[in-house]
C-alpha positions, 0 to 999 in steps of 0.5 A: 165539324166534328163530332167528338163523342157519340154512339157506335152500334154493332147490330148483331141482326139474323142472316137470311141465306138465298141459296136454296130459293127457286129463282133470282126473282124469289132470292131478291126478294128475300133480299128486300125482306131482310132490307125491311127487317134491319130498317126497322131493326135500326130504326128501333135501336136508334130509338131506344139507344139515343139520338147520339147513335150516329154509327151502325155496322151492319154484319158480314153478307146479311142480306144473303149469306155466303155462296155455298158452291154455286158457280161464280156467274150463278152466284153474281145473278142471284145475290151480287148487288147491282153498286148502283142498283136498287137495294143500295138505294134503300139501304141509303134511304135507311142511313137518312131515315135513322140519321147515321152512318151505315156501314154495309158488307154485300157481294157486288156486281161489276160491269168491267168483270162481267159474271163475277163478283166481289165482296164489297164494304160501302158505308152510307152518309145521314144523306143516303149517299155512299161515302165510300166504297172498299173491295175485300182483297183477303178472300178464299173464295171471291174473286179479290181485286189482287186478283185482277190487278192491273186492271183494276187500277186501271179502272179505279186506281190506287186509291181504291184498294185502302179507302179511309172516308173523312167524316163528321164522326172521324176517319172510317175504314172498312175490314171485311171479316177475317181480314181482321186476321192480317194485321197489314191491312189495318195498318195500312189504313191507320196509315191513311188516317182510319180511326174507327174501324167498322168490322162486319164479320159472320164468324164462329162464336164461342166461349173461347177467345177466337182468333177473330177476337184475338185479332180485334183487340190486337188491331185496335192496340196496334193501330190506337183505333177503335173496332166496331165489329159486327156479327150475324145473329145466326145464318139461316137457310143453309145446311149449317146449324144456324147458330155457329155464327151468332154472337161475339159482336163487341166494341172495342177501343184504342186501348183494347178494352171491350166496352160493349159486347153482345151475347147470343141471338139477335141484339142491339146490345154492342153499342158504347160511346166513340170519344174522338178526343180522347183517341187523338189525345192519345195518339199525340202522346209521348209514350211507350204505348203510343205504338202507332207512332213508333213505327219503324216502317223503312225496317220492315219495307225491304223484306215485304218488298222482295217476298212475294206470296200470293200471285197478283193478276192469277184470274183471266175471265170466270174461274171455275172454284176450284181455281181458289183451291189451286193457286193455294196450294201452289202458294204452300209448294213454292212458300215451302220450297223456299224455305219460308214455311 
């Protein structure tokens, strides 16, 4: 049965990077200690909200920050998640502990890709276990399963790329960061039924409007879907002044509006009722502002279809990071020869 109305937290907690531990040991430890800090993070919120909290996202890489240069193999020993490892299981034991959902973003290990990783999107059930598991395919500077296409539907198949998990609370759909920037990849889990959004993200917050907020409300427009999108609450550990990223963690609705969002450090402040009713009500109305429905995707189909701009399949094996570099900078030459930029 679903759950029509209940509560939905961005919980804007701190990052603590690996990057500069001794060993792997050291940095999964840190790992475990961050583990222990945002079960009783979310425990605490989940008192002091209600028990009508039953989802809670969690930011972008929050258990160890970004790769900051590391070699990928490096990187995938010390901070890649093991999809079946032990730190999944506790982040389970978390989602049962507090009775919610648990949306989790983490780079992840993968035996068929050896000594590589991805960025994986999973979310967690009341039970502990995973009710669906997303691999970020806008990246910079990870490893996309575009990039390893074939074989990556081989192994998981198509369904895998635009997961959508049908839950007690809606339709769920992950976006990882500053894929919130490609209006194409919410679109196509709105096509796939996505109702709710979960949006974990490490960003640069400002007094301005960002970009990355800009585009939060324009997804939950486009799409008639609500964002829960969350933010760290700083990221420590590295070089960069920790509070760049800190702040901004908001919940926005099918109509674009903000109903919660959080200021600056550490907050359980973004959190605002999720109302399932009134989404579907407003997605089976005759109107001008049901834009979900006035689609015309047969217009559009021809022209994706004969424009080809990032390389599919482009990574055999370990790339050295300078390969990310390149194969953008082809893009821009051939996008440019065409014409097209």
């Amino acid at each position: 049965m679903t759950t029509q109305r209940y509560r939905a937290l961005a919980l804007q907690t701190a990052c603590h990077a690996v990057n500069d531990h001794v060993d792997t040991p050291a940095a999964r430890d840190a790992i475990n200690e961050s583990i222990d800090r945002i079960h009783k993070e979310t425990i605490a919120a989940k008192r002091t909200i209600g028990q009508d909290l039953r989802l809670v996202v969690l930011p972008e890489y929050v258990l160890t920050g970004p790769p900051m240069g590391e070699p990928l193999p490096v990187w995938a020993e010390r901070a890649a998640l093991d999809p079946d490892g032990p730190e999944y299981r506790r982040l389970g034991q978390l989602a049962s502990d507090a009775d919610v959902y648990l949306a989790v973003n983490a780079y992840e290990t993968d035996p068929h890709f050896p000594d590589v990783y991805f960025q994986g999107c999973v979310i967690l059930g009341p039970d502990g276990r995973r009710v669906l598991h997303y691999r970020r395919l806008h990246s910079m500077w990870t490893v996309s399963p575009h990039d390893v296409l074939d074989r990556y539907l081989e192994i998981y198949g198509e369904d895998s790329l635009f997961p959508v998990a049908d839950t007690e609370i809606g339709r769920l759909a992950p976006i990882a960061s500053e894929e919130i920037l490609f209006p194409e990849l919410a679109r196509c889990f709105a096509m796939r039924g996505a109702e709710v959004f979960v949006h974990s993200s490490s960003e640069i917050s400002s007094a301005l409007l960002s970009p990355k907020n800009v585009a939060k409300l324009a997804r939950a427009i486009e799409n008639s879907a609500y964002v829960v999108s969350a933010n760290t609450a700083g990221v420590f550990g590295t070089a960069l002044p920790p509070a760049s990223a800190d702040g901004s963690s908001k919940v926005v609705d099918f109509r674009g509006s903000v109903l919660a969002e959080a200021a600056l450090g550490s907050s359980m402040a973004a959190h605002a009722e999720i109302d399932l009713a009134s989404l579907r009500a407003f997605r089976r109305r005759i109107s001008m502002d049901n834009l979900l429905v006035r689609q015309r995707f047969d217009l559009y189909a021809p022209t994706y279809a004969r424009t080809s701009v990032h390389p599919v399949n482009n990574i055999d094996g370990v790339p050295e990071r300078s390969h990310f570099r390149e194969v953008q900078a082809s893009v821009i030459d051939r996008l440019a020869a065409d014409g097209i930029i």
